[in-house]
FIMAR-680145 format. One record per residue (C-alpha): residue in three letters; z, x, y. Coordinates in Angstrom, 3 decimals. Example, Ala and Ser with C-alpha at 12.3 -4.5 7.8 and 13.67 -1.06 7.14 Angstrom:
residuo / up / east / north
ALA / 7.800 / 12.300 / -4.500 $
SER / 7.140 / 13.670 / -1.060 $
***
This chain:
residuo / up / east / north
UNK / 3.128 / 3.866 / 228.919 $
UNK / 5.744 / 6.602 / 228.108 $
UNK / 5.010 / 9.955 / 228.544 $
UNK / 6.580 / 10.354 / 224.989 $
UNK / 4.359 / 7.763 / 223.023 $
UNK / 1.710 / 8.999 / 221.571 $
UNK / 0.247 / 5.670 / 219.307 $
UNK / 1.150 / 2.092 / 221.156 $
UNK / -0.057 / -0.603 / 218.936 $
UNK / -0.621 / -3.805 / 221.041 $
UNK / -0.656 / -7.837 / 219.611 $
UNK / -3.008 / -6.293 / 216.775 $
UNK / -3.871 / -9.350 / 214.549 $
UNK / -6.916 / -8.654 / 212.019 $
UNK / -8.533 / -11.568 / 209.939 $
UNK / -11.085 / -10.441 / 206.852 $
UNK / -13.465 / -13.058 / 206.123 $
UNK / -16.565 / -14.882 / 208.725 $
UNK / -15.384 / -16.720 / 211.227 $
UNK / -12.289 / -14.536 / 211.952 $
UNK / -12.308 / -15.856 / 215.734 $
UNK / -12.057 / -19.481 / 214.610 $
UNK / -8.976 / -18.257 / 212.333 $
UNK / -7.842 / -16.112 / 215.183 $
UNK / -7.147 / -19.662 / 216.700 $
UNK / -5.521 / -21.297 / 213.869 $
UNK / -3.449 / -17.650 / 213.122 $
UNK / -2.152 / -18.102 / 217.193 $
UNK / -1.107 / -21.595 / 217.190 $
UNK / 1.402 / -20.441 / 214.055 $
UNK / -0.614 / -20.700 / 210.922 $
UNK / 0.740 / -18.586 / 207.743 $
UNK / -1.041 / -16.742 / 205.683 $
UNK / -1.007 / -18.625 / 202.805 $
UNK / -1.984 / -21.705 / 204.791 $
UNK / -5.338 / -19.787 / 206.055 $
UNK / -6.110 / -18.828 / 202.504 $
UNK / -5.924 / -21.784 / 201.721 $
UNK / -7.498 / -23.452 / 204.522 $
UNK / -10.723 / -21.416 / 205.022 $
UNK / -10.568 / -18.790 / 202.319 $
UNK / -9.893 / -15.819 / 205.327 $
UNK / -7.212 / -13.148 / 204.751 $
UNK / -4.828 / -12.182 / 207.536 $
UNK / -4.234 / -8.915 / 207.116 $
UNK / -1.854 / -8.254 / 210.350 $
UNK / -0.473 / -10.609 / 212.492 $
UNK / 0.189 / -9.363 / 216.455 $
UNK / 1.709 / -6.077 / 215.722 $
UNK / 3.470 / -4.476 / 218.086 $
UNK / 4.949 / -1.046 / 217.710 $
UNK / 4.995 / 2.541 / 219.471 $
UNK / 4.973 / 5.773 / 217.650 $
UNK / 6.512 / 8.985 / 219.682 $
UNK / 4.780 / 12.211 / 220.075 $
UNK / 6.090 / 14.394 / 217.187 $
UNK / 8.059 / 12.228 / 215.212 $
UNK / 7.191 / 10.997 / 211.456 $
UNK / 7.016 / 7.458 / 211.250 $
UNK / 7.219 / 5.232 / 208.432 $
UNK / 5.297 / 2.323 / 207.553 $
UNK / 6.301 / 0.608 / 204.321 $
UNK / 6.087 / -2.973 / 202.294 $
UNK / 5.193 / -4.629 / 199.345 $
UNK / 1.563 / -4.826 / 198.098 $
UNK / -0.324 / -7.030 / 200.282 $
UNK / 1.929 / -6.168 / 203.217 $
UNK / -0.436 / -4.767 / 205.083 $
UNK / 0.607 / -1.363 / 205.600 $
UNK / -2.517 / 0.113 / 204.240 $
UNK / -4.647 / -1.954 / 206.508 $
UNK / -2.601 / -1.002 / 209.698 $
UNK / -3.025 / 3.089 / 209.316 $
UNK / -6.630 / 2.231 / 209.199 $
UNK / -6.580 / 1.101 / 212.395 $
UNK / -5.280 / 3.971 / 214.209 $
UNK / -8.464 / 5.667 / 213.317 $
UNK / -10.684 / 2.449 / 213.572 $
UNK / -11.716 / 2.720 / 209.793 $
UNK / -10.854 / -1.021 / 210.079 $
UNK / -11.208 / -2.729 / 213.612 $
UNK / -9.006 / -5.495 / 215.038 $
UNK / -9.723 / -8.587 / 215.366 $
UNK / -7.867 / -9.127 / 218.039 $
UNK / -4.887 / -6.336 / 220.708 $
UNK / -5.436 / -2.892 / 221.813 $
UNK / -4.964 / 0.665 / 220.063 $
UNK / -3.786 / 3.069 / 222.325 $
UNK / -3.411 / 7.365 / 221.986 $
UNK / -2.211 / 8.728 / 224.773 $
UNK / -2.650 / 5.854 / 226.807 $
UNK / -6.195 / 5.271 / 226.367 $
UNK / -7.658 / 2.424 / 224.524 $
UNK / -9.634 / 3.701 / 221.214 $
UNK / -11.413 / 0.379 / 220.782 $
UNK / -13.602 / 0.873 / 224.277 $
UNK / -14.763 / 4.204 / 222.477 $
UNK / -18.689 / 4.630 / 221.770 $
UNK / -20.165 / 6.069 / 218.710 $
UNK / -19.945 / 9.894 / 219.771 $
UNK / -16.471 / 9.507 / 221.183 $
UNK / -14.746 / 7.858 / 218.806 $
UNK / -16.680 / 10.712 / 216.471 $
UNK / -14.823 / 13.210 / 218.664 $
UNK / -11.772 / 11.217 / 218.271 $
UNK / -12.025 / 11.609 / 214.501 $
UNK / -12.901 / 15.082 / 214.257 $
UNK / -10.491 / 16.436 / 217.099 $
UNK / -7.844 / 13.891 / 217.789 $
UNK / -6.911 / 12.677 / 214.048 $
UNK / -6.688 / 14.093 / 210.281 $
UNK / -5.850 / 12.048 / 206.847 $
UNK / -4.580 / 12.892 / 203.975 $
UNK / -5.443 / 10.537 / 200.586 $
UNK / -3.468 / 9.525 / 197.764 $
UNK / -6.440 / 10.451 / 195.571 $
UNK / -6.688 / 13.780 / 196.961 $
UNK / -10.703 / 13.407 / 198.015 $
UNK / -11.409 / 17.043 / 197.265 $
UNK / -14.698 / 17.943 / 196.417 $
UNK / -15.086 / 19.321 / 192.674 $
UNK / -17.739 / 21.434 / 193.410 $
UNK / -16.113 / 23.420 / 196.430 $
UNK / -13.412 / 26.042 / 196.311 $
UNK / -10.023 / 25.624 / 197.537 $
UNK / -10.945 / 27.646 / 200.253 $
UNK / -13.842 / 25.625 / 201.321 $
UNK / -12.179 / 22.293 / 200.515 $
UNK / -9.203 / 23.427 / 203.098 $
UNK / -12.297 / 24.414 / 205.618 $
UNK / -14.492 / 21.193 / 205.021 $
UNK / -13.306 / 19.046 / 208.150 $
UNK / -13.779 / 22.105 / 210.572 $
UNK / -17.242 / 22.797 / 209.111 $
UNK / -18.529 / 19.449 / 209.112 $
UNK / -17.467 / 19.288 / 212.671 $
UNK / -19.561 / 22.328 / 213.460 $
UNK / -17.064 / 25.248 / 213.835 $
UNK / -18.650 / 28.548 / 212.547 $
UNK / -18.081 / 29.889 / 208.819 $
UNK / -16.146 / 32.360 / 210.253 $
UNK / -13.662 / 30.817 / 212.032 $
UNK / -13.432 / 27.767 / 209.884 $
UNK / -12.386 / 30.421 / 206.634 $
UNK / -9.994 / 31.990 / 208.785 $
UNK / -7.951 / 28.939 / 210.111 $
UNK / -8.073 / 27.290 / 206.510 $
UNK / -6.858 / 30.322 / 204.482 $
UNK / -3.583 / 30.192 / 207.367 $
UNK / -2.966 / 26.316 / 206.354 $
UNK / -3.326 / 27.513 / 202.646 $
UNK / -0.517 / 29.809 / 203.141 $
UNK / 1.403 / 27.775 / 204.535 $
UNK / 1.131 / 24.851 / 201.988 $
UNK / 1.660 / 28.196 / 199.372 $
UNK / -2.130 / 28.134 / 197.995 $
UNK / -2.497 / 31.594 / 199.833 $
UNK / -3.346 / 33.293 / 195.970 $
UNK / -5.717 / 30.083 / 194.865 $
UNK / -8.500 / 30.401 / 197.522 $
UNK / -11.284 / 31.193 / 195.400 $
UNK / -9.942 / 28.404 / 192.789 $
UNK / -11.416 / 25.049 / 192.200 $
UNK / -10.121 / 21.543 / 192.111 $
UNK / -9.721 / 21.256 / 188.148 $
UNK / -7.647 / 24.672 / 187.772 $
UNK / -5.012 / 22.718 / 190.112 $
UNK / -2.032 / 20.888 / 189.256 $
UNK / -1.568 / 17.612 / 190.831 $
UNK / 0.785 / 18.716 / 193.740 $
UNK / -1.357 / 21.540 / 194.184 $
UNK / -4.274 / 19.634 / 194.750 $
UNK / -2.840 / 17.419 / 197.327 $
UNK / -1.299 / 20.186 / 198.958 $
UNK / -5.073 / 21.331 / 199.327 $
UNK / -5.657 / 18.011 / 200.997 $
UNK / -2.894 / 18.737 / 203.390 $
UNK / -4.112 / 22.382 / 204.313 $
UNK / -7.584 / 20.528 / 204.945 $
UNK / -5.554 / 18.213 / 207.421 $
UNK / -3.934 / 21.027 / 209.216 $
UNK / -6.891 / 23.053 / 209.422 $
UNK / -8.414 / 20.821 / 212.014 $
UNK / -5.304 / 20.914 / 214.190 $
UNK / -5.077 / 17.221 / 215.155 $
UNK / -2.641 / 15.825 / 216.433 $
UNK / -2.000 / 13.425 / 214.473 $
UNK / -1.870 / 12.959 / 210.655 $
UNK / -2.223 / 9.902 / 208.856 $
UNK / -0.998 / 9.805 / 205.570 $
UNK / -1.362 / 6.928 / 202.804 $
UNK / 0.663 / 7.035 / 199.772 $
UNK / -0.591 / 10.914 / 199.706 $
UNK / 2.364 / 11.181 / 197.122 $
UNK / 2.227 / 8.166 / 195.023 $
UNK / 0.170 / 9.645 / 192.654 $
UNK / 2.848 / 12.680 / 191.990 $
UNK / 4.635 / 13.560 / 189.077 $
UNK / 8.511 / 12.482 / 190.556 $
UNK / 9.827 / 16.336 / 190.478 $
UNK / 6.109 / 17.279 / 192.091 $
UNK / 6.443 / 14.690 / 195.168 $
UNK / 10.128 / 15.796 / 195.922 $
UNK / 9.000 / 19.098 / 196.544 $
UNK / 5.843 / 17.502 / 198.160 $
UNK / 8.110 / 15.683 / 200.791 $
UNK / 10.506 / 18.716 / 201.411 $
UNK / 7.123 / 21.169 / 201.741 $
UNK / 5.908 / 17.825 / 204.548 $
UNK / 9.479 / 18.355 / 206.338 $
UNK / 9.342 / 22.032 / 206.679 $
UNK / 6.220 / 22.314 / 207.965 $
UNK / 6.681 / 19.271 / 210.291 $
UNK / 9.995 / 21.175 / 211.706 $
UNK / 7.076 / 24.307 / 212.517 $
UNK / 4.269 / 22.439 / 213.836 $
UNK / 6.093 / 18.971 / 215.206 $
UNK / 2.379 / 16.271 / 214.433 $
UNK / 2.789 / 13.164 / 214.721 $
UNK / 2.712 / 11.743 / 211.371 $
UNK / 2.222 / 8.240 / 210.102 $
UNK / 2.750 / 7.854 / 206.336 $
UNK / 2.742 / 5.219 / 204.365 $
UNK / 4.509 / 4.371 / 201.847 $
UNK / 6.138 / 2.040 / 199.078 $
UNK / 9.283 / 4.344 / 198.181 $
UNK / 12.536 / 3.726 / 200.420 $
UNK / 13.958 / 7.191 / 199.216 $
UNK / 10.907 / 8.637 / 200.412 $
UNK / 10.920 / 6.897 / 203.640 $
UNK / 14.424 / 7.502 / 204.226 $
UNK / 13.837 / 11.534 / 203.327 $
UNK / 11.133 / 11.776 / 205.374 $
UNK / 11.166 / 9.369 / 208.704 $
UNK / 12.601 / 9.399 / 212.003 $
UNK / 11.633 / 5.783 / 212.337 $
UNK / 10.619 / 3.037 / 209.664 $
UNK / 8.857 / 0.082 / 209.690 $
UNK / 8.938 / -3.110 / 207.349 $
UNK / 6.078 / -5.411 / 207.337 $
UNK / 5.788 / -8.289 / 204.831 $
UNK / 2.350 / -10.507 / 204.699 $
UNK / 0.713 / -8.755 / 207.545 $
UNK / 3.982 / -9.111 / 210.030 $
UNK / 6.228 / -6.200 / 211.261 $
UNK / 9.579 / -7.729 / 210.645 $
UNK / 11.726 / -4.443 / 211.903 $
UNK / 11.354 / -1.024 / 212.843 $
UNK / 14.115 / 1.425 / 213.203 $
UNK / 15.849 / 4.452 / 211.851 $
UNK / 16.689 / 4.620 / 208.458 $
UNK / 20.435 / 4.002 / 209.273 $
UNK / 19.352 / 0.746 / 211.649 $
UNK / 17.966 / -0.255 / 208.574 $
UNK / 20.564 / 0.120 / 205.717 $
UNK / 22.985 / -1.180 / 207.928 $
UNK / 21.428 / -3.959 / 210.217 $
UNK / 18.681 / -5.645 / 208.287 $
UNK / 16.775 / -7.796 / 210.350 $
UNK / 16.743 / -10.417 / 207.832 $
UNK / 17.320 / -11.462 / 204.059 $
UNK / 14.089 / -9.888 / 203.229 $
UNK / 14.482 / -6.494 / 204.712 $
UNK / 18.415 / -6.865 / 203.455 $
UNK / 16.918 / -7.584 / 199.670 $
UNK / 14.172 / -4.316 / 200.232 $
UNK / 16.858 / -2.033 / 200.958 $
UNK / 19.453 / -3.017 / 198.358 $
UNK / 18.968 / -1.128 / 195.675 $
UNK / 19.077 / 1.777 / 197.856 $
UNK / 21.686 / 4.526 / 196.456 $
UNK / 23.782 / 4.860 / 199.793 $
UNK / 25.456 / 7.844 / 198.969 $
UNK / 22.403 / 9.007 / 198.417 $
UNK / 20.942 / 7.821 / 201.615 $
UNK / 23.099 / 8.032 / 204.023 $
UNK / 25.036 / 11.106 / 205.996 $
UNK / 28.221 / 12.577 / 207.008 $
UNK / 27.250 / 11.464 / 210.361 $
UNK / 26.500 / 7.522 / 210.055 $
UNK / 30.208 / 7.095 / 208.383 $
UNK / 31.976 / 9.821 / 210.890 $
UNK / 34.619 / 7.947 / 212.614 $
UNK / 34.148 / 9.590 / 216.458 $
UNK / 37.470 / 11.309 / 217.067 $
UNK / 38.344 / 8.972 / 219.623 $
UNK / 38.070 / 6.135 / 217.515 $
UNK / 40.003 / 6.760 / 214.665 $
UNK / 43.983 / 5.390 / 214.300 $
UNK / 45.234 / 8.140 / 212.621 $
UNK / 43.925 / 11.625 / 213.463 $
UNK / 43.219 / 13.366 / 216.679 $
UNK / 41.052 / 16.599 / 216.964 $
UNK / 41.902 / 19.689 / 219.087 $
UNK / 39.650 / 22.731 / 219.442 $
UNK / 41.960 / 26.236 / 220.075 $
UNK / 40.516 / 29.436 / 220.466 $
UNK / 37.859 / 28.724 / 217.907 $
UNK / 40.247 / 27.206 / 215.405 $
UNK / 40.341 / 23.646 / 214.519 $
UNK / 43.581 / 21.712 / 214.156 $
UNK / 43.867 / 18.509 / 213.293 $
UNK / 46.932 / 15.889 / 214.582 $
UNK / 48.767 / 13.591 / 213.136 $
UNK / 51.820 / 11.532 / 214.265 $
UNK / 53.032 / 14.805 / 216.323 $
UNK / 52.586 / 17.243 / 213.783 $
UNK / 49.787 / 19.297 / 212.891 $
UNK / 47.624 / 20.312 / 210.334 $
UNK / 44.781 / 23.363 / 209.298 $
UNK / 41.690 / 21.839 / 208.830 $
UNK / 40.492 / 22.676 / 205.548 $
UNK / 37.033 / 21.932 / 205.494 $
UNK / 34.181 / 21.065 / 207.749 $
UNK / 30.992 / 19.639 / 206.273 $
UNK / 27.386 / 19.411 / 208.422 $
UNK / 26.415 / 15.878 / 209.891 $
UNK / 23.359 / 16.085 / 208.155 $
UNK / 23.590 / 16.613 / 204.431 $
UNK / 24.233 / 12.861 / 202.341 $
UNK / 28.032 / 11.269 / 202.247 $
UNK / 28.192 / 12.057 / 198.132 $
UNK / 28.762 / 16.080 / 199.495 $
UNK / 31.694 / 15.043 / 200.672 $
UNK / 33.217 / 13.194 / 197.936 $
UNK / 34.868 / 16.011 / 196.075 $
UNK / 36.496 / 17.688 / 199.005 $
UNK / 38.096 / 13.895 / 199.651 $
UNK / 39.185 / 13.228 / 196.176 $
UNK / 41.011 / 16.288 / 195.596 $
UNK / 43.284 / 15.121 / 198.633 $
UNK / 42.572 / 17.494 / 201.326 $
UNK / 42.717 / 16.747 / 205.338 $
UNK / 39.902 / 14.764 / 206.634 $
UNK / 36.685 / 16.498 / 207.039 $
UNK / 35.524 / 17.543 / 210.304 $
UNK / 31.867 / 16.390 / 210.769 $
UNK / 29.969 / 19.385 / 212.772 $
UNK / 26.350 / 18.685 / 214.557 $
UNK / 25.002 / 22.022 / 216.091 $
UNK / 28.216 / 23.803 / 215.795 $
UNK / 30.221 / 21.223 / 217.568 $
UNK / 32.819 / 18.586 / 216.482 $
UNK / 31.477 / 14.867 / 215.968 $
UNK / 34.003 / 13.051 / 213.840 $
UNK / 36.132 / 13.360 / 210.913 $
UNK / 35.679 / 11.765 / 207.440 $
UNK / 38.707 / 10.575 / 205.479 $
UNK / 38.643 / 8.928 / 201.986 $
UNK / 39.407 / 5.366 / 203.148 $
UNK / 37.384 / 5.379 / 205.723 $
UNK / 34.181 / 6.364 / 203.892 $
UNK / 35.182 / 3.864 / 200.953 $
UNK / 35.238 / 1.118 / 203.995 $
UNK / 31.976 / 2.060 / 205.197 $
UNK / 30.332 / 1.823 / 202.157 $
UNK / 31.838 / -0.853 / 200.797 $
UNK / 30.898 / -2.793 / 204.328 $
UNK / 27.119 / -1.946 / 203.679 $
***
């Protein structure tokens, strides 16, 4: 197992209903889902997933209703247990854990955050953030101390001695997050926690999530039904549809190499100017027929059939393809594409038109 993987999911296939080993059999030798349902009234609710999740990175898991998505996070904490394959955190397999381990595991190892919030009405903000460290037995003291520094960073630092019903939505799930962070796990499992959001609430929800992941770098599994929100927030994504994983990769692996005509149809109504950077339609400067780039004394120049030419503009790798549009239209030299302060490509109005138009 890779020093980098944190989470390796392996062959996970979970049945609800009696019998599930019988099923197991039936679910093995290629059975679908509906044909099970129909068969003995049992519910496959994954289907030999297989996936790894890197140390640090947000991943995405996303689907319909009834994909299974929900089902899956609750397995990396064993809320639900497989019915059959292995869960492993750093290598180790949680499913050979006893009672008081797997208790550890809980209060040390993982934190989640609900879509409901699951703050308690009767406690103060302050001793909703500390509930997870007091429950697990660390002293008043302490447990005040390392909640009111996960309140200010989540920007409840002036609502400590506040309850539940004085909050606004986001501010309430932003309570639920400081509670998460409090423990320090390393890992935070997230379902839907945004769903429930006002849409101008849960944008500045997922850009508080991204800042503070950039500080503290958990590993973060979050679930979700949103594609804009997926593609915001993940390094990596994954698909499943009736209890199967039918792709995982980055947002751009995605939008531009579906798997299949399901995962093509989920991502089409994505807006891709929207969605996706300077970077994935840079042409590399190598690679493109008309313009060559040349670095001197700081300066960039840009050639073309012998001559040159000042470049005008450069625009970051990062930020979405729509920042560039304006700068194109109004006929300037191609746009140098910059990634840490160095040269990655160029951007010219055809060529972005042909990208997007190819996707």
């Amino acid at each position: 197992m890779s020093e980098n993987v944190k989470i390796r999911i392996e062959d996970v296939t979970k049945i609800f209903g009696p019998k599930a080993s019988k099923s197991l059999k039936l679910v093995q030798s290629g059975m679908s889902k509906g044909d099970l349902l129909k068969t003995n009234g049992n519910v496959l609710g994954l289907n030999r997933i297989n996936l790894s999740i890197n140390k640090g990175e947000t991943f995405i898991i996303m689907g319909l209703s009834g994909s299974g998505k929900s089902t899956l996070i609750r397995h990396f904490n064993r809320l639900i247990d497989p019915t059959a394959g292995r869960i492993l955190f750093d290598g180790e397999d949680i499913l050979s854990y006893d009672a008081k381990r797997l208790l550890h595991f809980r209060r040390k190892k993982v934190a989640m955050v609900f879509q409901k919030f699951a703050l308690l009405p009767h406690k103060s903000v302050l001793e909703n953030a500390a509930y997870g460290l007091r429950i697990a037995g660390t002293p008043q003291r302490e447990a005040n101390q390392r909640a009111k520094e996960q309140l200010d960073i989540v920007g409840l630092s002036g609502f400590v001695g506040h309850y539940p019903e004085q909050l606004s939505g986001g501010m309430q799930q932003r309570v639920g997050l400081a509670r998460a962070l409090a423990t320090d796990a390393e890992v935070l499992l997230m379902d839907e926690a945004f769903s429930a959001l006002d849409p101008l609430i849960k944008k500045d929800m997922q850009i508080q999530l991204k800042e503070i992941q950039a500080k503290l770098h958990k590993t973060i599994v979050f679930i979700t039904h949103d594609l804009d929100e997926a593609l915001f927030l993940g390094d990596r994504i994954a698909i499943l549809k009736d209890g199967n994983l039918i792709q995982t990769g980055t947002g751009r692996e995605i939008l531009t190499r579906p798997a299949d005509d399901y995962v093509a149809k989920f991502v089409s109504g994505v807006n891709l100017p929207k969605a996706m950077t300077c970077e994935d339609l840079a042409l590399p400067i190598e690679a493109s027929p008309d313009w060559h780039l040349a670095v001197v004394d700081q300066t960039f120049h840009i050639s073309r059939k012998g001559g040159t030419a000042r470049v005008a503009q450069t625009i970051d790798a990062a930020v979405n393809i729509e920042h560039a549009f304006a700068p194109l239209s109004e006929g300037c030299p191609p746009l140098v594409v910059m990634k840490n302060g160095q040269p990655i490509g160029i951007l010219c109005k055809s060529g972005v038109l042909a990208g997007l138009k190819r996707r």
